[in-house]
Gaussian input, Z-matrix of N, CA and C with variables (Angstrom, degrees):
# hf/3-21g

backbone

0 1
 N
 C     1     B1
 C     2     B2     1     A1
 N     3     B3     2     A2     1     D1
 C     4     B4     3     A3     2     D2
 C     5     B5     4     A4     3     D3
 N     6     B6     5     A5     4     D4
 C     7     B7     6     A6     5     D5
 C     8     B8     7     A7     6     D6
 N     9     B9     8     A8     7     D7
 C    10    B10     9     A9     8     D8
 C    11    B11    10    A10     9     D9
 N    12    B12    11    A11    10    D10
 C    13    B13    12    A12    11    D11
 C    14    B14    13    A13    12    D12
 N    15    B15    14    A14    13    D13
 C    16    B16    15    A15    14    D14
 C    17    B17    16    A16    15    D15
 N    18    B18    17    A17    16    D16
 C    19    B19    18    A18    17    D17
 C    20    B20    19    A19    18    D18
 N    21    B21    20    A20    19    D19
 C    22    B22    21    A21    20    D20
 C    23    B23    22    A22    21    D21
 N    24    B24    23    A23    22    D22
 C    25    B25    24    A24    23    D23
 C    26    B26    25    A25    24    D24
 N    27    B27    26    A26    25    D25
 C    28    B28    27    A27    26    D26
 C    29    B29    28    A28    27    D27
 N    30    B30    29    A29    28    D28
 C    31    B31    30    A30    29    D29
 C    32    B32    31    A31    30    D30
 N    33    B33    32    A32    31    D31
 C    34    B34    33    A33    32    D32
 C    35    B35    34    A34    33    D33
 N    36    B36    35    A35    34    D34
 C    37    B37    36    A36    35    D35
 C    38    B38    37    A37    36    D36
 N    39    B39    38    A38    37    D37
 C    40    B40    39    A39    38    D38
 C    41    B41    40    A40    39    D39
 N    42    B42    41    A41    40    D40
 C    43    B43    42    A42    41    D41
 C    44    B44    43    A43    42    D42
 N    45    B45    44    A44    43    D43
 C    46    B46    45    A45    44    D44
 C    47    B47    46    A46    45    D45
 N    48    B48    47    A47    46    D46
 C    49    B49    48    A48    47    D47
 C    50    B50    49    A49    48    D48
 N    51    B51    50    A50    49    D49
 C    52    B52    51    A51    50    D50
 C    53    B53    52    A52    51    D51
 N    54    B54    53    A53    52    D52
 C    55    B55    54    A54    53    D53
 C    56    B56    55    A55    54    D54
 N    57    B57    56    A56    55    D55
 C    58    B58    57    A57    56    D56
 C    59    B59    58    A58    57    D57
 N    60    B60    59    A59    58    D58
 C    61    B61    60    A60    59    D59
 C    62    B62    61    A61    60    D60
 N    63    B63    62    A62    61    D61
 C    64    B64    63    A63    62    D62
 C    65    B65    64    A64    63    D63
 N    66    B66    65    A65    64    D64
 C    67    B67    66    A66    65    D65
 C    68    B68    67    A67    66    D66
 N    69    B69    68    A68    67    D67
 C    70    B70    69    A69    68    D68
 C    71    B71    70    A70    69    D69
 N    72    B72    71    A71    70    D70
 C    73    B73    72    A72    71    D71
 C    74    B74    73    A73    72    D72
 N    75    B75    74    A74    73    D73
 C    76    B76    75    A75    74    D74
 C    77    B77    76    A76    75    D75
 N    78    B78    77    A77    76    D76
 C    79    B79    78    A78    77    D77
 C    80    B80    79    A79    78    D78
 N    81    B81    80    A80    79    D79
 C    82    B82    81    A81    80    D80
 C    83    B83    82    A82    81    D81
 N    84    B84    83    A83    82    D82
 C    85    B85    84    A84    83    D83
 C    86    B86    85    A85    84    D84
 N    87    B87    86    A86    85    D85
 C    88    B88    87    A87    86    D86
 C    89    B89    88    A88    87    D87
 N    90    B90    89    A89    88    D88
 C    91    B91    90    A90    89    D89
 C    92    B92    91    A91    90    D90
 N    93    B93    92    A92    91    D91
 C    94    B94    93    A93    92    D92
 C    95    B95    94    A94    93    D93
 N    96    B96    95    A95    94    D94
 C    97    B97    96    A96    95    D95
 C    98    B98    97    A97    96    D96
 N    99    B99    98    A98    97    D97
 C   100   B100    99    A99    98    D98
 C   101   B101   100   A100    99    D99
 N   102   B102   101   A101   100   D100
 C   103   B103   102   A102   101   D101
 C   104   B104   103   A103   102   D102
 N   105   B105   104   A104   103   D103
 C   106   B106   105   A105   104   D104
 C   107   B107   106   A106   105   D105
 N   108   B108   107   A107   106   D106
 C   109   B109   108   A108   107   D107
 C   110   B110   109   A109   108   D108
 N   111   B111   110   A110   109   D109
 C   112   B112   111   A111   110   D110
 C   113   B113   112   A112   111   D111
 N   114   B114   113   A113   112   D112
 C   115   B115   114   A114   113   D113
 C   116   B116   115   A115   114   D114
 N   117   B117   116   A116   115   D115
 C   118   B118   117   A117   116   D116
 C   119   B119   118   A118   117   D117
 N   120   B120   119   A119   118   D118
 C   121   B121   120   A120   119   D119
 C   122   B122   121   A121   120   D120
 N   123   B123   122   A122   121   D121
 C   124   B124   123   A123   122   D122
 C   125   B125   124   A124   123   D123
 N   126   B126   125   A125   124   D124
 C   127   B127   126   A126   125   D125
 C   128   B128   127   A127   126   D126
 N   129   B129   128   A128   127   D127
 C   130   B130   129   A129   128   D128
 C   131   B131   130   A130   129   D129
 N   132   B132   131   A131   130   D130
 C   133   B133   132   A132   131   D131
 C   134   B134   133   A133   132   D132
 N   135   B135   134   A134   133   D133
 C   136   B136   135   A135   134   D134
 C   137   B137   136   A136   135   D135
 N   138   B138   137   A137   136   D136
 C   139   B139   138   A138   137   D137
 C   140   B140   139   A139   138   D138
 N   141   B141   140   A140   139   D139
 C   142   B142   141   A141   140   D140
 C   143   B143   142   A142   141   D141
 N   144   B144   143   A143   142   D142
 C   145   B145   144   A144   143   D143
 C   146   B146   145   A145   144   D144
 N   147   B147   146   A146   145   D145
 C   148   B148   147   A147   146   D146
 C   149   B149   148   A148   147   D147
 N   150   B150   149   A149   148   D148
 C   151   B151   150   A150   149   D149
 C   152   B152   151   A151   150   D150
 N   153   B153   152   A152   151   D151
 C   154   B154   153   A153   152   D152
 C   155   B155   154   A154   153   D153
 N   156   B156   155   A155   154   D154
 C   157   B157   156   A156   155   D155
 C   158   B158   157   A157   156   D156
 N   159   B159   158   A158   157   D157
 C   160   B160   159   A159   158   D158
 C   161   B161   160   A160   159   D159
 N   162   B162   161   A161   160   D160
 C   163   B163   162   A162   161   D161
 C   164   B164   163   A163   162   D162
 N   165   B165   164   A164   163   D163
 C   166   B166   165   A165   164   D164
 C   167   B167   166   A166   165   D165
 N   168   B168   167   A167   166   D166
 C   169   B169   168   A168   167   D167
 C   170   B170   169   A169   168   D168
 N   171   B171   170   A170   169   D169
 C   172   B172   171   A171   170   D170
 C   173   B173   172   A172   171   D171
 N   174   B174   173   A173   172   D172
 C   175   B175   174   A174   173   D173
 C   176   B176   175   A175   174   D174
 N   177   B177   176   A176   175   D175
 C   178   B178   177   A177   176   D176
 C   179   B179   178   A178   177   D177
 N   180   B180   179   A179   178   D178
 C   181   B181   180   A180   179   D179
 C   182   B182   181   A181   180   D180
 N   183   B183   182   A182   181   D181
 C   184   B184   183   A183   182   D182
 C   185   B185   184   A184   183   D183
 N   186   B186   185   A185   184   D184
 C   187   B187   186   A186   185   D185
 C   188   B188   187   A187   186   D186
 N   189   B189   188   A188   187   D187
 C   190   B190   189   A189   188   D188
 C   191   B191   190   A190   189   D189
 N   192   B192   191   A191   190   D190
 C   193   B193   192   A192   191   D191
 C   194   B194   193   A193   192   D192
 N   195   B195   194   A194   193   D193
 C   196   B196   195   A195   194   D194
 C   197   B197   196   A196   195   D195
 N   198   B198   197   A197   196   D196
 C   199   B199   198   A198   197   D197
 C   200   B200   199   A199   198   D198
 N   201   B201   200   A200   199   D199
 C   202   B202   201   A201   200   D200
 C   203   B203   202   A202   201   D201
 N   204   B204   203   A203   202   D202
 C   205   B205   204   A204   203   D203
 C   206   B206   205   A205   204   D204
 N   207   B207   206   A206   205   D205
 C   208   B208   207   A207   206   D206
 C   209   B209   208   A208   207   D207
 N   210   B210   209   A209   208   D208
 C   211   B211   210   A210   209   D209
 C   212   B212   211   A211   210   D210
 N   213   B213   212   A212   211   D211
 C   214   B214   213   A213   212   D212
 C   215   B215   214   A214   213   D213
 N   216   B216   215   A215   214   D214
 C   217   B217   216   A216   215   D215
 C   218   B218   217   A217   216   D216
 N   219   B219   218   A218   217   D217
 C   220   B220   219   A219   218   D218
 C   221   B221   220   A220   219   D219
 N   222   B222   221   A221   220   D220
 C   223   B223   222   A222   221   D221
 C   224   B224   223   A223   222   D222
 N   225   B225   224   A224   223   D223
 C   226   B226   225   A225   224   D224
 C   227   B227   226   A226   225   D225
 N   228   B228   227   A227   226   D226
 C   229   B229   228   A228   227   D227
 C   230   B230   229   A229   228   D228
 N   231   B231   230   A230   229   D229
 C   232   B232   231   A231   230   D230
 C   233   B233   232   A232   231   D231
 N   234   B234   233   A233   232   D232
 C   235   B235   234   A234   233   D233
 C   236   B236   235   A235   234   D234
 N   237   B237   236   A236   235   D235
 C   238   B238   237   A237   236   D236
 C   239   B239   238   A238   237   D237
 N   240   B240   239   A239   238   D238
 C   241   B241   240   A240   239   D239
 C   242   B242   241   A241   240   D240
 N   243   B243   242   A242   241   D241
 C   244   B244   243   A243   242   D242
 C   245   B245   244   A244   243   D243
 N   246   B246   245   A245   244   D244
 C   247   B247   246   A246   245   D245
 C   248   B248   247   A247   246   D246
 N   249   B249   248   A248   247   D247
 C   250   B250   249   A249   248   D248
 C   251   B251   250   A250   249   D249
 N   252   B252   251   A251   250   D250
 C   253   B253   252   A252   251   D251
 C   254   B254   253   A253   252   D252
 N   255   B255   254   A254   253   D253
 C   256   B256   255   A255   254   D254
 C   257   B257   256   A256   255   D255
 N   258   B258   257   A257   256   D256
 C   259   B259   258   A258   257   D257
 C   260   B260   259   A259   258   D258
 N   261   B261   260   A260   259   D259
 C   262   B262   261   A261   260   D260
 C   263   B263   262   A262   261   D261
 N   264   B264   263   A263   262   D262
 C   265   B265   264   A264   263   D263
 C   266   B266   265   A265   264   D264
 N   267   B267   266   A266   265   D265
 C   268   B268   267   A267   266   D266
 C   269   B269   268   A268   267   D267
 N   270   B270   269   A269   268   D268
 C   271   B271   270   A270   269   D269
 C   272   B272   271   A271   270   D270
 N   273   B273   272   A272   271   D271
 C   274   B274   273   A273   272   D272
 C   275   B275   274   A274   273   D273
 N   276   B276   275   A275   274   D274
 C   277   B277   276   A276   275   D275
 C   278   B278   277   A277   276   D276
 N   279   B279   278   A278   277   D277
 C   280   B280   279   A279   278   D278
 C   281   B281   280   A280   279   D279
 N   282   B282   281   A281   280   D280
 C   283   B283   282   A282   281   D281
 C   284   B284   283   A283   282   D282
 N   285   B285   284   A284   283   D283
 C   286   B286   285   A285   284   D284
 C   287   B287   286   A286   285   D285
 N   288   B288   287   A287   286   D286
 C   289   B289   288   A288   287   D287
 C   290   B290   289   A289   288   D288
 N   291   B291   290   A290   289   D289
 C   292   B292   291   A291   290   D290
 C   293   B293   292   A292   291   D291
 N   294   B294   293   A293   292   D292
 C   295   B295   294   A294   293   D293
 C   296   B296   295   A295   294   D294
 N   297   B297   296   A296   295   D295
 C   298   B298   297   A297   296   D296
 C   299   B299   298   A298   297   D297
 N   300   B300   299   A299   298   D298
 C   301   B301   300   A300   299   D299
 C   302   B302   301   A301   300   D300
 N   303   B303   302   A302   301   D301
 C   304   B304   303   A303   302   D302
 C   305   B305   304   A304   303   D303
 N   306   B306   305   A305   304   D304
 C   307   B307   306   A306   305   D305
 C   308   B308   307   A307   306   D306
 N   309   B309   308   A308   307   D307
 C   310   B310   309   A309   308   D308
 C   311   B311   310   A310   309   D309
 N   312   B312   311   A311   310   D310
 C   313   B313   312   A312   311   D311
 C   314   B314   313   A313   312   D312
 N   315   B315   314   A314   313   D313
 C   316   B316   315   A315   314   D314
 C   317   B317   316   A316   315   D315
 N   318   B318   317   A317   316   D316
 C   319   B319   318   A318   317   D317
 C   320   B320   319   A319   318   D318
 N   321   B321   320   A320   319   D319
 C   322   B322   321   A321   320   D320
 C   323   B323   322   A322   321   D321

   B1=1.4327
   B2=1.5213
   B3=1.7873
   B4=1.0908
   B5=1.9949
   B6=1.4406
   B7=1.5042
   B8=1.2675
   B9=1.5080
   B10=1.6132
   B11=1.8336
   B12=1.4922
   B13=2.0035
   B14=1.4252
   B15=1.1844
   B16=1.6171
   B17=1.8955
   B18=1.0343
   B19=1.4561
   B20=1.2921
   B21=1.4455
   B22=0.6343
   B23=2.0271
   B24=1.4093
   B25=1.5230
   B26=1.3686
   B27=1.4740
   B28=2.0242
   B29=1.1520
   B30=1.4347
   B31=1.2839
   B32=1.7161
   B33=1.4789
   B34=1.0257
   B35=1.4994
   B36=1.3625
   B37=1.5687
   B38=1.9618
   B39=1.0433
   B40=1.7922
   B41=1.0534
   B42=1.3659
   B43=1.5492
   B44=1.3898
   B45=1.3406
   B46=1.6466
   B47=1.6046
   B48=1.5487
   B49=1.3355
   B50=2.0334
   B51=1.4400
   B52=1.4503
   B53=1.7959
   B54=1.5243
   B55=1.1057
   B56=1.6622
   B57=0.8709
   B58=1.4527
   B59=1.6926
   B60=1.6562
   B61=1.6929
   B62=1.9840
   B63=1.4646
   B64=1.6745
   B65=1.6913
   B66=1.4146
   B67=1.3927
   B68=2.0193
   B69=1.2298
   B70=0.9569
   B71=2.0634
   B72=1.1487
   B73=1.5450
   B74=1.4007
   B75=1.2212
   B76=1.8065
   B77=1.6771
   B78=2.0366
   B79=1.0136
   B80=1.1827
   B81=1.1816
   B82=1.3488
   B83=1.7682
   B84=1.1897
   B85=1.6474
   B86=1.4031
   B87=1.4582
   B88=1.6660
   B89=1.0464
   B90=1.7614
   B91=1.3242
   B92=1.4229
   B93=1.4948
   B94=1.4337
   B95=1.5843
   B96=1.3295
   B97=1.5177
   B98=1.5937
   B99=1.1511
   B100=2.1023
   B101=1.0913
   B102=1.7613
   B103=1.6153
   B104=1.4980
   B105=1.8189
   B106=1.4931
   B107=1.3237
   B108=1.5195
   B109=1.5057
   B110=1.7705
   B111=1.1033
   B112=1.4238
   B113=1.5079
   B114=1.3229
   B115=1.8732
   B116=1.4699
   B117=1.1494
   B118=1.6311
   B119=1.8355
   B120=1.3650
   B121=1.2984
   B122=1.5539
   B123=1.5226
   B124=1.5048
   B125=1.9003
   B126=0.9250
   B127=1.8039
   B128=1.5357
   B129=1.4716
   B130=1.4247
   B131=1.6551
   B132=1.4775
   B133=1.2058
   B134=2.3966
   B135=1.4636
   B136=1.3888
   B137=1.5972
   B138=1.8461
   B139=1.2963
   B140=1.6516
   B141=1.2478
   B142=1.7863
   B143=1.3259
   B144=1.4211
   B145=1.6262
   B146=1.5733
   B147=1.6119
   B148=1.2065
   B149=1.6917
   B150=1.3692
   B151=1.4350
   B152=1.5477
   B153=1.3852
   B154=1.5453
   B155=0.8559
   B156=1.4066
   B157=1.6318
   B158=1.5345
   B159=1.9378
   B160=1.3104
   B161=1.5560
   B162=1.5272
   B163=1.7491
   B164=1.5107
   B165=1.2159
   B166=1.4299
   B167=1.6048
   B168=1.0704
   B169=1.6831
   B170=1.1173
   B171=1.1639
   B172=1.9190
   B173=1.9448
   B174=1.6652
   B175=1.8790
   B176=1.2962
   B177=1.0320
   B178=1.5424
   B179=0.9870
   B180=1.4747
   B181=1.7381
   B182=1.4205
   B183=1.3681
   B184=1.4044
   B185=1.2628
   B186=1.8265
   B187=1.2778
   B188=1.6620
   B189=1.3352
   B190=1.2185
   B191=1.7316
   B192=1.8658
   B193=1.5692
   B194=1.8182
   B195=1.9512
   B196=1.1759
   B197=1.8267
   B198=1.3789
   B199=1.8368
   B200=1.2620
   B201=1.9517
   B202=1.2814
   B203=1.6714
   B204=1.3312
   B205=1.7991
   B206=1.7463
   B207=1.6830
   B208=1.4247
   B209=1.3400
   B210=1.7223
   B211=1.4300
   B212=1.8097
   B213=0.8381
   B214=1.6005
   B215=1.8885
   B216=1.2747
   B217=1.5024
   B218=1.4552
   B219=1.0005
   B220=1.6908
   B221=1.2744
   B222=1.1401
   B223=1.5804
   B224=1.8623
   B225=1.6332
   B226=1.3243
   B227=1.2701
   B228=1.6311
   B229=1.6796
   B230=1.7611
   B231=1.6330
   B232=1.4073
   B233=1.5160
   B234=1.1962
   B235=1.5379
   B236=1.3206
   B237=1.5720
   B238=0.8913
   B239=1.5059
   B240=1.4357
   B241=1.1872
   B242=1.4275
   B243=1.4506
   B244=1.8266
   B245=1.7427
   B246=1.2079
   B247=1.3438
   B248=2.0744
   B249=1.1356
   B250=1.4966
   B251=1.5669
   B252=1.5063
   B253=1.5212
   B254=1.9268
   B255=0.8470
   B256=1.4832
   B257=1.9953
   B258=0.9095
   B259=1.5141
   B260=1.4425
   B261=1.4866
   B262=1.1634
   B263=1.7763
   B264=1.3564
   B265=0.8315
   B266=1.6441
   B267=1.3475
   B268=1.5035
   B269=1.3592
   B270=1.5652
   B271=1.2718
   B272=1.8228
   B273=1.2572
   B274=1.7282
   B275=1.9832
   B276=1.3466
   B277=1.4436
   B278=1.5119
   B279=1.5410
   B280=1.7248
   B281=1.8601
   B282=1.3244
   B283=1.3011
   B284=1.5905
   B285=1.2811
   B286=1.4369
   B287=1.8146
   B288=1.5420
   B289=1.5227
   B290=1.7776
   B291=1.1174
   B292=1.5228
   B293=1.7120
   B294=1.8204
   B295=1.5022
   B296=1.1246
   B297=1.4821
   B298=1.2431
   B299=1.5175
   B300=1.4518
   B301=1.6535
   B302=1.5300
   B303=1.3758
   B304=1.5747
   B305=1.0709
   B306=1.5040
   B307=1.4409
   B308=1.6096
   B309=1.5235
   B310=1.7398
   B311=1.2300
   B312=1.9741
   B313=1.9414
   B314=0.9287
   B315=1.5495
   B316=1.2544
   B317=1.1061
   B318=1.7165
   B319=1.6442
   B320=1.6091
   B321=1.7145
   B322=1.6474
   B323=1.7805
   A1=109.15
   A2=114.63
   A3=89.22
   A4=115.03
   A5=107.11
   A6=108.56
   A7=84.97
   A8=112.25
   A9=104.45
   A10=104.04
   A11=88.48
   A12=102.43
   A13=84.53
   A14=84.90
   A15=104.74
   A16=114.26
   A17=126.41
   A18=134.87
   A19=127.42
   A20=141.03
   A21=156.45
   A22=97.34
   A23=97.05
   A24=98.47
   A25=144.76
   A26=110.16
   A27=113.38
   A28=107.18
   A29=152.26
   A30=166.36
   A31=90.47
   A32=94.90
   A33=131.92
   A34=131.55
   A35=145.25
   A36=115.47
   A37=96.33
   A38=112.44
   A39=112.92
   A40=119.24
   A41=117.60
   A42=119.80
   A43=105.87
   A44=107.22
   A45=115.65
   A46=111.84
   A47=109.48
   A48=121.16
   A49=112.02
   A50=89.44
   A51=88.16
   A52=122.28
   A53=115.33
   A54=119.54
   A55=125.53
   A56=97.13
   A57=118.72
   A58=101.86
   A59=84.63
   A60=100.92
   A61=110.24
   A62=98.17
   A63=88.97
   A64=107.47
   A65=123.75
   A66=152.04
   A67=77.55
   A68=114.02
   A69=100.06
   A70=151.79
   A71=77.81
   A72=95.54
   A73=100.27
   A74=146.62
   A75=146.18
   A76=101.32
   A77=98.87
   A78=114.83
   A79=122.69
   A80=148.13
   A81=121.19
   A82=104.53
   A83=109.39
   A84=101.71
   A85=114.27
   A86=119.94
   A87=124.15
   A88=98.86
   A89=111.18
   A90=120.81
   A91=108.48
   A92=105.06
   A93=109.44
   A94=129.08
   A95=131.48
   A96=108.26
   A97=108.08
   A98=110.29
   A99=111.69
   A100=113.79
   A101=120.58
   A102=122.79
   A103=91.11
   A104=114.68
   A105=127.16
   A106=109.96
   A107=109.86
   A108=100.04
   A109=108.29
   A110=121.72
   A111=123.05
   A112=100.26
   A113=108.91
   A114=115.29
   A115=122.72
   A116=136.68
   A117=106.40
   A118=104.58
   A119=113.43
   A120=102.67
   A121=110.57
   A122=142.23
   A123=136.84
   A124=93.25
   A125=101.44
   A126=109.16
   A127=100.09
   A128=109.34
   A129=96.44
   A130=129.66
   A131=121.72
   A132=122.03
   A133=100.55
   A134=98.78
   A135=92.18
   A136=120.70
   A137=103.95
   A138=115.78
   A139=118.44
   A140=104.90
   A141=102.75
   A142=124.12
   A143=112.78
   A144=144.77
   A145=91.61
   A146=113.32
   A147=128.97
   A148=110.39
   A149=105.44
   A150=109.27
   A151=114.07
   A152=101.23
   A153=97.35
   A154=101.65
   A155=120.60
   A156=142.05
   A157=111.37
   A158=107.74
   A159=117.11
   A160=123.73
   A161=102.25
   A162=111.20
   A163=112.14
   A164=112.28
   A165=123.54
   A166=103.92
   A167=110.72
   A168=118.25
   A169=129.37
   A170=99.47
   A171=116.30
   A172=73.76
   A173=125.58
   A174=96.43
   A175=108.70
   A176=158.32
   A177=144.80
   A178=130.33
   A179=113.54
   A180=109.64
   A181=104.48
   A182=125.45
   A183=139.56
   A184=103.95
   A185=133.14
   A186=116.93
   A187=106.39
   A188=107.74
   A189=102.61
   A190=125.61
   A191=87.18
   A192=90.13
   A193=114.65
   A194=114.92
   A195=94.07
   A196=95.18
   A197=108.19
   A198=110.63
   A199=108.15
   A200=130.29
   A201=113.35
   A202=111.21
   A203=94.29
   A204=110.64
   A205=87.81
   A206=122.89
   A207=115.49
   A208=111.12
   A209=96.59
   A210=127.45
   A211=110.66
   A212=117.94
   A213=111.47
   A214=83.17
   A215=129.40
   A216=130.05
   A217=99.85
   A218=112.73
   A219=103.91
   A220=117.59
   A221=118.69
   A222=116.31
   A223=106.59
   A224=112.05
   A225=99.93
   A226=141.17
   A227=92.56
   A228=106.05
   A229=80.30
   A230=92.82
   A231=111.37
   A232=93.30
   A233=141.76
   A234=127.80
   A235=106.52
   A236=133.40
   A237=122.61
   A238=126.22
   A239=116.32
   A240=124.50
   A241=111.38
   A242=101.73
   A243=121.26
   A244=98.67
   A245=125.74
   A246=122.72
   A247=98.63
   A248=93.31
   A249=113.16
   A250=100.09
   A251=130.03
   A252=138.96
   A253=109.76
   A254=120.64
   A255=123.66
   A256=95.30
   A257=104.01
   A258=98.39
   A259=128.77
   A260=123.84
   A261=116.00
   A262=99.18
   A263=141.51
   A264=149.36
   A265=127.45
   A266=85.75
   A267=107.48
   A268=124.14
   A269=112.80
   A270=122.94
   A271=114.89
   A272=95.16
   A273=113.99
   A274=101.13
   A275=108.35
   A276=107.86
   A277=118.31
   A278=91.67
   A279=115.64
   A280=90.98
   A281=110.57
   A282=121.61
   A283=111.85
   A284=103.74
   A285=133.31
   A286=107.28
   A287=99.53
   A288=133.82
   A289=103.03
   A290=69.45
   A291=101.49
   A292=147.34
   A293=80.14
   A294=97.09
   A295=150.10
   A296=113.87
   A297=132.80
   A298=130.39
   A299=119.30
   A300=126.07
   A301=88.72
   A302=97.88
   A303=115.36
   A304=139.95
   A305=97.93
   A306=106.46
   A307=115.54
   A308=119.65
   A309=127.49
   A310=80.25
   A311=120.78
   A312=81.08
   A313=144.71
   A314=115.63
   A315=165.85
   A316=142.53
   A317=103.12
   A318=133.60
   A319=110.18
   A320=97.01
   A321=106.64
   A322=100.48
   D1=128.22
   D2=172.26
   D3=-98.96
   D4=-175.02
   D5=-162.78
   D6=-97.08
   D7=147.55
   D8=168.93
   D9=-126.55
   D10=119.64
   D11=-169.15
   D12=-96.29
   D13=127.14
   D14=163.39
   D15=-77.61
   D16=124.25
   D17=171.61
   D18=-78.90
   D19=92.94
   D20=-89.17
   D21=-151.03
   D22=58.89
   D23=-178.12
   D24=-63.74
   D25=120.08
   D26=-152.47
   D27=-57.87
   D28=171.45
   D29=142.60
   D30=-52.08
   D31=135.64
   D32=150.13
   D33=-38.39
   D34=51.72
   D35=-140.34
   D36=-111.10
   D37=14.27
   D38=153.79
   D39=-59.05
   D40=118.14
   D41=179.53
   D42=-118.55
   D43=121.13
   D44=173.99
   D45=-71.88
   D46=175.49
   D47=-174.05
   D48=-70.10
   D49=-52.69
   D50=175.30
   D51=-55.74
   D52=-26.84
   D53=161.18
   D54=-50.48
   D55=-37.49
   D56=-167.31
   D57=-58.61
   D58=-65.44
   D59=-163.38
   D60=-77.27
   D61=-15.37
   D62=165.72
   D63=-68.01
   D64=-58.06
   D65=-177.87
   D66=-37.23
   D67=-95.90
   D68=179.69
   D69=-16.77
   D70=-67.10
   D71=176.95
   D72=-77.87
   D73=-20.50
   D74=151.90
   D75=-26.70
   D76=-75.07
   D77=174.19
   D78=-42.86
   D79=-69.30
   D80=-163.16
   D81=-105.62
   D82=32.45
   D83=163.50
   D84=-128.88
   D85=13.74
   D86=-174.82
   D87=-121.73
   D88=148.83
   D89=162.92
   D90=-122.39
   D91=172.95
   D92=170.17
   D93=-94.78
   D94=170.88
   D95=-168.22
   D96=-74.10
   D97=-13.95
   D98=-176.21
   D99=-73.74
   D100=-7.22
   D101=-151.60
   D102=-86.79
   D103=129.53
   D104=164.76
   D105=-74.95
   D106=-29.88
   D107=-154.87
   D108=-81.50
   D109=-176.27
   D110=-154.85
   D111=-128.36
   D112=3.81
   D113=176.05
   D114=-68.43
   D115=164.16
   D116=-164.65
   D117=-88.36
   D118=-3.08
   D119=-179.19
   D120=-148.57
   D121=147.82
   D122=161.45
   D123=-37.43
   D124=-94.37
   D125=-174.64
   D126=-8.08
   D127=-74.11
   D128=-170.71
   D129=-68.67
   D130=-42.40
   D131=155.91
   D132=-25.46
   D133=-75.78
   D134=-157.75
   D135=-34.41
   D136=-45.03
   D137=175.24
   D138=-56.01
   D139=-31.96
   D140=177.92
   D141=-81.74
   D142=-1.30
   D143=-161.77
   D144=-96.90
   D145=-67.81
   D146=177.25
   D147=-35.96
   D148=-67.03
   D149=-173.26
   D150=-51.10
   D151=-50.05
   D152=180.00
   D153=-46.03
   D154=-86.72
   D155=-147.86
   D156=-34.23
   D157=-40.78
   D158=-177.25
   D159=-87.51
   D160=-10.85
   D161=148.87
   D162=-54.80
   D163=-53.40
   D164=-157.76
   D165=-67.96
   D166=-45.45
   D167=163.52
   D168=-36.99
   D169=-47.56
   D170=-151.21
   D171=-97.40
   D172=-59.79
   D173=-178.70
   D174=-66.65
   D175=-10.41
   D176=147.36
   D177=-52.02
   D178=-33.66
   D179=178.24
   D180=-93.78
   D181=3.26
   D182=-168.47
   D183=-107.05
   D184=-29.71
   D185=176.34
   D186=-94.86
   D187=-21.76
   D188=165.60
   D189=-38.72
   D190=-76.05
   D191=-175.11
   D192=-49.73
   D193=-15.31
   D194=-172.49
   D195=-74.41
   D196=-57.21
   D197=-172.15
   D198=-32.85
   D199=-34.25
   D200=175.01
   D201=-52.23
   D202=-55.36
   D203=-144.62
   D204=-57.32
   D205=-24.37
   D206=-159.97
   D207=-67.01
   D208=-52.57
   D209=173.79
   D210=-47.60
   D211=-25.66
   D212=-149.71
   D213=-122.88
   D214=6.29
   D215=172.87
   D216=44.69
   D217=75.03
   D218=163.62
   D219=-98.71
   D220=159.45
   D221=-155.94
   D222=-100.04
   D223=3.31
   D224=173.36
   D225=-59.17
   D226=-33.70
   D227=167.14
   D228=93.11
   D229=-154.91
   D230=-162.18
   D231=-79.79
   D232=-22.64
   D233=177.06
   D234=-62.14
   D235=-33.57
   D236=175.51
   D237=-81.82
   D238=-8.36
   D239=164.84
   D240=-57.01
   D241=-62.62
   D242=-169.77
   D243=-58.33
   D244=-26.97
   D245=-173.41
   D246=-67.93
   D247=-49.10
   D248=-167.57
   D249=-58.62
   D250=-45.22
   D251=164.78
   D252=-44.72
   D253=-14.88
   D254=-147.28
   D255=-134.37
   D256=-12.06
   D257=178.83
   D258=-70.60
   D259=139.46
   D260=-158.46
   D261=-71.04
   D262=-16.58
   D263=165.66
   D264=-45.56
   D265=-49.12
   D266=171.33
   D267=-64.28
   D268=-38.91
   D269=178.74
   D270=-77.54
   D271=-40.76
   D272=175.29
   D273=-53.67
   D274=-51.01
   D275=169.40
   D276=-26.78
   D277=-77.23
   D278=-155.38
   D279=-57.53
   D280=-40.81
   D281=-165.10
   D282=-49.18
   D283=-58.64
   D284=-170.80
   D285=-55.15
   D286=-50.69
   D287=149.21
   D288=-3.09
   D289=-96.96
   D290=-179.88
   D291=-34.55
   D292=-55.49
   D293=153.61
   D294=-111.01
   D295=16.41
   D296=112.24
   D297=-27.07
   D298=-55.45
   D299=169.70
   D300=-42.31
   D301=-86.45
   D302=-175.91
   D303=3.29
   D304=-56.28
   D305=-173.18
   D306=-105.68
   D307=5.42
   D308=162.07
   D309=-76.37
   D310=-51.65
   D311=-153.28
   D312=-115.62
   D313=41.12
   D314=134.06
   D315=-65.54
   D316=-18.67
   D317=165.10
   D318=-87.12
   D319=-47.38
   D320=-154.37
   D321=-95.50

């Protein structure tokens, strides 16, 4: 008698180029039926959300540190302003900012 083994064929997991770029272009050109906004895609709305939001961060934590430095008379002058523009702190702000937006509206 012979045994009969069933073969048991792996998934495929090669992904061609055209795969890629449908997957892609899906993503940032589809919406869903709940979407208010009028952008051509969730993805992209979120990313333009991001940017703002993380402008808005980075000048907030930027007029801050200037109103400290005004308040507190420090003697750097404007070098110490421009130091305060450039801080990794500053950037971590706007950043944080940002993707926060990001990630409600991309969740929600």
């Amino acid at each position: 008698m012979e045994s009969k083994e069933k073969r048991v064929s792996e998934p495929n997991f090669t992904w061609d180029l055209n795969r890629w770029k449908k997957m892609i272009y899906k993503l940032f050109k589809t919406k869903t039926k709940f979407c208010k906004h009028q952008d051509s895609s969730c993805v992209m709305h979120g990313i333009k959300s991001f940017c703002k939001n993380a402008a808005a961060g980075y000048c907030l934590k930027f007029g801050i540190t200037v109103l400290t430095s005004v308040i507190k008379k420090q003697k750097n002058g404007i070098a110490g302003i421009l130091r305060g523009a450039i801080e990794k702190d500053t950037f971590s702000f706007g950043g944080f900012v940002g993707l926060v937006c990001l990630i409600s509206k991309l969740c929600l």
